[in-house]
N, C-alpha and C positions, 0 to 999 in steps of 0.2 A: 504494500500500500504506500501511496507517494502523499507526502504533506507537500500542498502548495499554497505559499503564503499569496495573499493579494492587497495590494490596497486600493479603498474605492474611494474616490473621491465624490462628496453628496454634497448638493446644494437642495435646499428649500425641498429635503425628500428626495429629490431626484438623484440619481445617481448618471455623475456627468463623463466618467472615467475611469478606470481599473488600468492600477500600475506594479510593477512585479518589485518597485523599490520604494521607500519610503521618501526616499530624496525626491524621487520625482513625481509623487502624488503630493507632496512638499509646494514643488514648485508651482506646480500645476494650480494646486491652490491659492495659489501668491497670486499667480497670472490671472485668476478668475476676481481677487477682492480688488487687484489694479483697475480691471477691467467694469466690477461695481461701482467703482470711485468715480471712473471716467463716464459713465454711463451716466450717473449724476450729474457733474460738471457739465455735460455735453445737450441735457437736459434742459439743464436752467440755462442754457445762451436762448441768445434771440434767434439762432439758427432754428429754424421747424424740420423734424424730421421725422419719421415714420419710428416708432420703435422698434423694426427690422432692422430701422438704419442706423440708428443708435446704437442696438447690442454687436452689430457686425463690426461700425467702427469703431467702437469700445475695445471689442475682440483685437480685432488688428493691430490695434495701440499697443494695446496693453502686451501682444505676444511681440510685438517691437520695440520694446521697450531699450534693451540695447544699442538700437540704430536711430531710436526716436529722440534720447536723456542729449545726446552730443547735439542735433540739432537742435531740439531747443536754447541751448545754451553759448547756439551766435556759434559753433563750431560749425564747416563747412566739410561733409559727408567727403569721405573718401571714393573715390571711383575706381570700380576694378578694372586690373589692369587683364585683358585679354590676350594670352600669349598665341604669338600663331606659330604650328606647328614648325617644326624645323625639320627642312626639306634634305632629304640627302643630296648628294652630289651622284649622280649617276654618268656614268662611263658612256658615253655615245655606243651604243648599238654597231658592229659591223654588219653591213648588208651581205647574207647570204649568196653566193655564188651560183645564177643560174643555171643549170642544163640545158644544150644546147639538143635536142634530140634528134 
């Protein structure tokens, strides 16, 4: 018989996700009170929006929060850099010798 640990993470009853580590049903739940907070905040502007539109960009934020903390703060986002593959150097081909029949 196998013991399998799980963690679930529950909001308001519901159950929002099942993580096989503590750390990251942890997190998870970090990213979902971020994403309450902003859900609020995004609430009370004078922007109108659907409450779809709210918990989706709520969502979004809040799981960008890494990429999102340095913008806010007048830092200018790094751009990746796209490497392009490196071409070999290939030997000209010699043209086979035809047969004269």
């Amino acid at each position: 018989m196998a013991v399998i640990v799980k963690y679930i993470v529950v909001r308001n009853g519901e159950e929002k996700m099942t993580f096989a580590t503590k750390k990251e049903a942890d997190a998870y739940d970090k990213m979902l009170d971020i994403a309450d907070n902003l859900f609020e905040f995004l609430e009370s502007s004078k922007i109108k929006l659907s409450e779809n539109q709210l918990e989706d960009i709520s969502l979004l934020l809040a799981d960008n929060k890494d990429k999102l903390i340095p913008i806010l703060r007048g830092v200018k986002p790094k751009k990746k850099i796209v490497k392009k593959p490196e071409q070999k150097e290939s030997k000209p081909k010699k043209a086979k010798a035809q047969k004269n029949n």
